[in-house]
Residue, then its C-alpha position, 0 to 999 in steps of 0.5 A: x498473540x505473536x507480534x505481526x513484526x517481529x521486534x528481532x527482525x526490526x531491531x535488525x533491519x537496516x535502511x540505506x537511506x538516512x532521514x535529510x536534517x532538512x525535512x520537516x519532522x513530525x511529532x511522530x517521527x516520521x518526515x510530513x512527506x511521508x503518510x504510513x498506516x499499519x493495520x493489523x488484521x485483528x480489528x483495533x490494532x493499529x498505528x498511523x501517522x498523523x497524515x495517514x487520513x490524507x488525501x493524495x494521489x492514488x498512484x498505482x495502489x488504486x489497481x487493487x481496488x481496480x482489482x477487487x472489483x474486476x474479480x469479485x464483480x467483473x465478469x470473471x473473463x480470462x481477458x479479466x483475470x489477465x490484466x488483473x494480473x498484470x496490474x498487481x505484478x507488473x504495475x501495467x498501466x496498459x491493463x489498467x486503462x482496458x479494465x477501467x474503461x470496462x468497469x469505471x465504477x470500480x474504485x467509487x463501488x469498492x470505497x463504498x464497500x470498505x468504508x474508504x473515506x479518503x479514496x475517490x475515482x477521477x476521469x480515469x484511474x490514473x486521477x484518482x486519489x486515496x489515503x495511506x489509511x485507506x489501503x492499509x484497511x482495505x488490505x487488513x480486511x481482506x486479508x481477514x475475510x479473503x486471505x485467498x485473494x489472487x490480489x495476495x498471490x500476485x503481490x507476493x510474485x511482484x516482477x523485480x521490474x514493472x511493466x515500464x521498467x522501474x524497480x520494485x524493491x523499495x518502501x514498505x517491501x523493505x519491512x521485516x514480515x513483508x509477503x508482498x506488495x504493489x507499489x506505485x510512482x508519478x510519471x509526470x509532475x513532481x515526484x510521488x511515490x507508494x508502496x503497500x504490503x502484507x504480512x501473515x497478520x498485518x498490512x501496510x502502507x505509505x506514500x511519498x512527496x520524493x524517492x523511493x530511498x526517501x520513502x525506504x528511510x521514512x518507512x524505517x522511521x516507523x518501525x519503533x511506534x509501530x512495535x510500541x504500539x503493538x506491545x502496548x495493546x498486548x500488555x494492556 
C-alpha cells in the first residue's frame, strides 16, 4: 500500500508561518488552537489531534454536507446543481442561504447518515458547528463509496478567491498530495479559520482559533505524526 503522503514531498515541504513560542502546545505537537484530523480512505487508518472530536463552529466546511444532501437528496434541479457549485468553488454564502432555506434538514439528515457526533445544524448554516473529525471522515468515506462526487470535482477547481473576495490558498491545501479543498473563515467576532482536503487515498481537515498563516504553520506541525502514523500501521 503506498503512503497517502508521500513522506519525499513531506520532508520537502516548506511553511512560511512559524509556530509563535507563545502558543500553547499540545502533547501532539500541534498549537491547541488548532483540531486537525486525517483519515485515510482505507477504514482504520487514521491520526488526529487530541481536539479533533471538538465541537467548533462549522464555518463554511457545513456547505458539503449542505452539498451532499442537495445532490444526492435535493430535487437534482439546474438552479440545485448551480448553487452547489458556487458553494464549494466560491465558498457563496448567497448559494447557501438559497439552498438552506430549501432543505433546512440538510446538515442533521447528513450527520445521521455519516455518524457525524460532533456536527449539528443551528437557526441557519451559518450557526451550525461540527469537528475536524467529523469532515475528515465524511471526506474519507465519500471518497471511498462516491469518488465520483461533483463535491470532489469542484474542490479541486476552487477559485484562487471566493465569492467575498478572501484567498483560498491556505491550510490543509498547503499539504503535499492535496487535489482539492473548501475552506471557511468567521465574518464576525473572533478570528476563525477551516480548511479540508483531499487527496487520491486521504482526507483532511483543521480548524483554527486565528489566521489562516496560523493554521498553514499548525497544519505543517502535523505532517511528522501523521507519516509516523502511517508508516506505523504499514509496518505493524
Amino acid at each position: 500500500m503506498a503512503l497517502p503522503i508521500s513522506v519525499a514531498a513531506a520532508a520537502a515541504l516548506v511553511f512560511a508561518a512559524p509556530v509563535a513560542a507563545a502558543d500553547v502546545i499540545d502533547a501532539d505537537g500541534v498549537p491547541s488552537r488548532t483540531a486537525f484530523s486525517f483519515r485515510s480512505v482505507l477504514p482504520g487508518i487514521q491520526w488526529g489531534t487530541a481536539n479533533e472530536y471538538e465541537t467548533r463552529s462549522g464555518l463554511s466546511l457545513v456547505k458539503l454536507y449542505m452539498v451532499d444532501y442537495a445532490l444526492r437528496r435535493g430535487d437534482r434541479s439546474a438552479t440545485d446543481l448551480a448553487l452547489a457549485e458556487r458553494m464549494i468553488r466560491y465558498s457563496d454564502d448567497s448559494a447557501a442561504d438559497a439552498l438552506g432555506v430549501k432543505y433546512p434538514q440538510a446538515i442533521d439528515a447528513i450527520a445521521a447518515e455519516y455518524h457525524l457526533t460532533g456536527t449539528t445544524s443551528g437557526p441557519d448554516w451559518g450557526s451550525s458547528y461540527t469537528s475536524t473529525a467529523d469532515v475528515a471522515t465524511f471526506l474519507a468515506t465519500k471518497k471511498r463509496t462516491e469518488p465520483g462526487s461533483p463535491i470532489f470535482l469542484w474542490m479541486a477547481a476552487a477559485s484562487e478567491r471566493a465569492a467575498d473576495g478572501t484567498s483560498q490558498d491556505w491550510g490543509t491545501a498547503r499539504l503535499p498530495g492535496v487535489e482539492g479543498t473548501k475552506w471557511g473563515w468567521s465574518d464576525s467576532g473572533p478570528l476563525e479559520v477551516a480548511s479540508a482536503s483531499f487527496g487520491e487515498s486521504f482526507a483532511v481537515a483543521a480548524h483554527t482559533r486565528g489566521t489562516p498563516e496560523d493554521q498553514t504553520a499548525d497544519v505543517g506541525a502535523t505532517l511528522p505524526y501523521v507519516l509516523m502514523s502511517l508508516m506505523a500501521r504499514m509496518t505493524g
